[in-house]
Backbone as CSV, one residue per row, in Angstrom:
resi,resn,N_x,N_y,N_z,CA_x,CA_y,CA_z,C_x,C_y,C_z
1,UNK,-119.987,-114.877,-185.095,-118.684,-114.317,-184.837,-118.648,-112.929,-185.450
2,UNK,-118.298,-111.951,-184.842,-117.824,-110.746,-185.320,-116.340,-109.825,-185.133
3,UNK,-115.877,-109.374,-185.329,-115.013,-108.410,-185.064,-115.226,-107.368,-184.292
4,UNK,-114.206,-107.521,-182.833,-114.765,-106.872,-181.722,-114.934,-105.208,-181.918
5,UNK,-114.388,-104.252,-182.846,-114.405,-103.115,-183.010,-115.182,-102.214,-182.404
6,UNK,-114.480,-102.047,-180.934,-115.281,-101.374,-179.623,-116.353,-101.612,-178.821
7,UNK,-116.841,-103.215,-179.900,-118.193,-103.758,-179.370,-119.580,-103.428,-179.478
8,UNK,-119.244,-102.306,-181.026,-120.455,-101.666,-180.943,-121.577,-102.830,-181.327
9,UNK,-120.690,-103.439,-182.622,-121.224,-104.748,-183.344,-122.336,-105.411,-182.724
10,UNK,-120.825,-106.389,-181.834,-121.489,-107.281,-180.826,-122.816,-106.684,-180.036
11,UNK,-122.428,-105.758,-179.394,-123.835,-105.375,-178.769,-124.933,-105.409,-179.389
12,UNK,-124.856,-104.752,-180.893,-126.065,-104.241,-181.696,-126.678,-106.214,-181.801
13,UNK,-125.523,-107.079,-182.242,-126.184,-108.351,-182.317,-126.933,-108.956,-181.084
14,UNK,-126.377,-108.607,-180.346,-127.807,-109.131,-178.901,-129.180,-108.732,-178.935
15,UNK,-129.521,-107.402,-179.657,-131.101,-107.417,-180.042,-131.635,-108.450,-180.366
16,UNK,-130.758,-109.689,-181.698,-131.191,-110.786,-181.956,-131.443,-112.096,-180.989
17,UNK,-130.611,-111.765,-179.750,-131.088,-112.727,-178.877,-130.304,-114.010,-179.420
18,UNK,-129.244,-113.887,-179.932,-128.545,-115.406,-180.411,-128.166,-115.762,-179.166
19,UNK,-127.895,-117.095,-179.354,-127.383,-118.163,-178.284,-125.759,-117.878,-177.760
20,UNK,-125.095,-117.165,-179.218,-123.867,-117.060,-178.310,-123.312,-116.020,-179.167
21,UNK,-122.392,-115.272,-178.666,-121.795,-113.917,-179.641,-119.749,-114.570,-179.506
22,UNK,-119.429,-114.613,-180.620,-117.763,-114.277,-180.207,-117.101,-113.167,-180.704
23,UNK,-116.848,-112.341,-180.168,-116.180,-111.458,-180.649,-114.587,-111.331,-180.335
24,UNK,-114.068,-110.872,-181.953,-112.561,-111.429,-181.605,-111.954,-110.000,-182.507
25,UNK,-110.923,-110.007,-182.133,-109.772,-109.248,-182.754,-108.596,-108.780,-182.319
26,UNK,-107.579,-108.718,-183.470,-106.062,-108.349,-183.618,-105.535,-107.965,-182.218
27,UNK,-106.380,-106.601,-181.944,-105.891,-105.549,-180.929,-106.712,-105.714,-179.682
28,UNK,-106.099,-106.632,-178.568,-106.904,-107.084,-177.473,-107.438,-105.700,-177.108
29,UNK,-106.828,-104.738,-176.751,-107.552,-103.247,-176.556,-109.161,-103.372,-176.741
30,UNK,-109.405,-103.804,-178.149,-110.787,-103.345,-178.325,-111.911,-104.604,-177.491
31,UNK,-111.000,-105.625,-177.297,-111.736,-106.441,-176.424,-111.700,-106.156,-174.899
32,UNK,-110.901,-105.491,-174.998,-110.832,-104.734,-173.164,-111.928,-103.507,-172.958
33,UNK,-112.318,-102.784,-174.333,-113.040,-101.851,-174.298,-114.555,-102.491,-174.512
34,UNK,-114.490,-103.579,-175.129,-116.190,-104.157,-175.005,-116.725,-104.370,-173.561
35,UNK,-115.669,-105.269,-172.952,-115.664,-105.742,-171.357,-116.092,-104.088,-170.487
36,UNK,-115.551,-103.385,-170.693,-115.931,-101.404,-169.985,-117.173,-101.513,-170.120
37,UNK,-117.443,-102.220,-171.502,-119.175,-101.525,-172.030,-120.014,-102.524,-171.242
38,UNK,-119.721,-103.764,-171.282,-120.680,-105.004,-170.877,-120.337,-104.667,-169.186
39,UNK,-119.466,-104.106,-168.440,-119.591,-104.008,-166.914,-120.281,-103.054,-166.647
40,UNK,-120.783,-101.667,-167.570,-121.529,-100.468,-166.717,-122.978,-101.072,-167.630
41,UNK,-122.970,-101.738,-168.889,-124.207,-102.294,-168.612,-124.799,-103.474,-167.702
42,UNK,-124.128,-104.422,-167.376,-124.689,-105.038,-166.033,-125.022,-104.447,-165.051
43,UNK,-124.116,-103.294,-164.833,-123.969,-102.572,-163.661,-125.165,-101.857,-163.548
44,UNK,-126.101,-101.830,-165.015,-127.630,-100.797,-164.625,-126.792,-99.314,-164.911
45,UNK,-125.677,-99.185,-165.567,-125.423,-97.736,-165.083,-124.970,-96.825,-166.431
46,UNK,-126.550,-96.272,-167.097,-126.430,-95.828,-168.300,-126.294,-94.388,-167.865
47,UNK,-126.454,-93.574,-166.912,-125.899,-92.840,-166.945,-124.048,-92.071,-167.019
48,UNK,-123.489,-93.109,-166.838,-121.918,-93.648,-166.870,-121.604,-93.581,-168.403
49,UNK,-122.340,-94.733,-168.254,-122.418,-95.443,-170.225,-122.716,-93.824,-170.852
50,UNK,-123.448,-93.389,-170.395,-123.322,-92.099,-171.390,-122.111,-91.093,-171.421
51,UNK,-121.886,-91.192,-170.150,-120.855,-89.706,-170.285,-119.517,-90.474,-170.168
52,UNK,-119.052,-91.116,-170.804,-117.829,-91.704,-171.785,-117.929,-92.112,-172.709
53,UNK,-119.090,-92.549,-173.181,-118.873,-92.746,-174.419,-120.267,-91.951,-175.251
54,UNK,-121.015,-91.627,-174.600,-121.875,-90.729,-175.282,-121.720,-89.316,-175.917
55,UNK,-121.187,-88.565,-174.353,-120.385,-87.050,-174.396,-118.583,-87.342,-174.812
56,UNK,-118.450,-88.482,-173.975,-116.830,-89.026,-174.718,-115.926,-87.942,-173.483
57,UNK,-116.706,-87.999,-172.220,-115.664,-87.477,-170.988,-116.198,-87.314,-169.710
58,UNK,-115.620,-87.408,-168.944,-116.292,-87.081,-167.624,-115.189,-87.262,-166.579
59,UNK,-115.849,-86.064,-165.706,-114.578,-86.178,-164.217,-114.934,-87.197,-163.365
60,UNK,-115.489,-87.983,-163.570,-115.962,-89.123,-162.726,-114.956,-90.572,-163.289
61,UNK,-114.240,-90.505,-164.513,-113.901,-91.636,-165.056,-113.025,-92.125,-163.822
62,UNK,-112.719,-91.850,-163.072,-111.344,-92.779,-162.453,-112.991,-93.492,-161.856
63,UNK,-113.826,-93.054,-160.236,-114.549,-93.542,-159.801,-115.320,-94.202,-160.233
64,UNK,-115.603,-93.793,-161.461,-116.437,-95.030,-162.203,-115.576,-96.595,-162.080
65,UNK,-114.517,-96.230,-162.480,-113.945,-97.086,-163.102,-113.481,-98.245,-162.164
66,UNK,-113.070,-97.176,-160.731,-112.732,-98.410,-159.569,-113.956,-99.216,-159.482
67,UNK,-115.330,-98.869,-159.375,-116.395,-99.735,-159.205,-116.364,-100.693,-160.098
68,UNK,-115.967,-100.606,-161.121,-116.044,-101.714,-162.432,-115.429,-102.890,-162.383
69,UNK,-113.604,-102.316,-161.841,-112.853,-102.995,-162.411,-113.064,-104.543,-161.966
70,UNK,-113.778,-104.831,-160.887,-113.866,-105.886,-160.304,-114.900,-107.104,-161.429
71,UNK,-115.530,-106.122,-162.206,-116.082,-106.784,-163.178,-115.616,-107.569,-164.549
72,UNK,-114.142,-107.131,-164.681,-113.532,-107.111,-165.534,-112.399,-108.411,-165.677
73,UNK,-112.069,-109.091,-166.538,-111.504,-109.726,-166.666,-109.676,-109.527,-166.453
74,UNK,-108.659,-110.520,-165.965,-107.737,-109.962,-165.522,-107.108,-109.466,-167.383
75,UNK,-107.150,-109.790,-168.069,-106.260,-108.840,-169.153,-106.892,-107.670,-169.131
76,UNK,-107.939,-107.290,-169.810,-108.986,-106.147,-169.487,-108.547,-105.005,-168.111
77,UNK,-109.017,-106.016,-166.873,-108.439,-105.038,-165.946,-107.031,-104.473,-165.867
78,UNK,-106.007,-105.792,-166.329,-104.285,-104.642,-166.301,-104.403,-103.663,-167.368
79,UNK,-105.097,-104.004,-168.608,-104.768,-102.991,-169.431,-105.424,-101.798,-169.179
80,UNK,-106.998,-101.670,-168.226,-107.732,-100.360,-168.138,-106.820,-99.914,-166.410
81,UNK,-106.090,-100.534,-166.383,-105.164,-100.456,-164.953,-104.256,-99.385,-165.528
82,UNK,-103.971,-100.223,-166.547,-102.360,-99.047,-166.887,-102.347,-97.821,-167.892
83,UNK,-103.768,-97.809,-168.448,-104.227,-96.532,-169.512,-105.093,-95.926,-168.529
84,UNK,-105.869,-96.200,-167.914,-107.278,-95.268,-167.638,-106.682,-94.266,-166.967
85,UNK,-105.190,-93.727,-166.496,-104.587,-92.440,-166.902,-104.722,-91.596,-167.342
86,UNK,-104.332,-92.414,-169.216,-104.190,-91.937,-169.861,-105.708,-90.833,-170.423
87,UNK,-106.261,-91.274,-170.405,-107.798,-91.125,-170.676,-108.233,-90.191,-169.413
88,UNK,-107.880,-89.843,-168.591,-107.882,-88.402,-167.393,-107.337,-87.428,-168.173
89,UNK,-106.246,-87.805,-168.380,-105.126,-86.429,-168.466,-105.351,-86.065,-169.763
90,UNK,-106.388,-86.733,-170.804,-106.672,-86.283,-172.561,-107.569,-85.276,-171.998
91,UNK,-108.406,-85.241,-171.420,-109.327,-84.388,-170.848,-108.955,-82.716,-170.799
């Protein structure tokens, strides 16, 4: 079990190959933001994975994001539904 805190955690613990990861916390947010990370990595798509959270922007975020959302769980998806706005217009 860890504390989901953007998921960097969790991720770093899958090198170990454990049987099962839970990651939990306070502010569902940061569990909506692990789910972003675990859909463009299924998705094969580290070039994505980089330029949001590597460079931390890109004019591509909406299109990225429609491809994803289908990956995403329904809390996850309303909440990157009703911010990923927000996250254009910081730009």
């Amino acid at each position: 079990m860890t504390i989901t805190s953007a998921g960097c955690n969790a991720l770093d613990y899958l090198l170990d190959v454990p049987a099962h990861i839970h990651a939990v916390h306070m502010n569902y947010r940061q569990n909506a933001l692990l789910e972003l990370k675990l859909a463009l990595i299924r998705a094969g798509n580290q070039k994505a994975l980089f330029e949001i959270f590597g460079l931390g922007a890109t004019s591509r975020l909406q299109v990225i994001y429609v491809e994803l959302r289908v990956h995403l769980g329904p809390v996850a998806r309303k909440d990157w539904d009703d911010k990923i706005s927000y996250s254009i217009r910081a730009r």
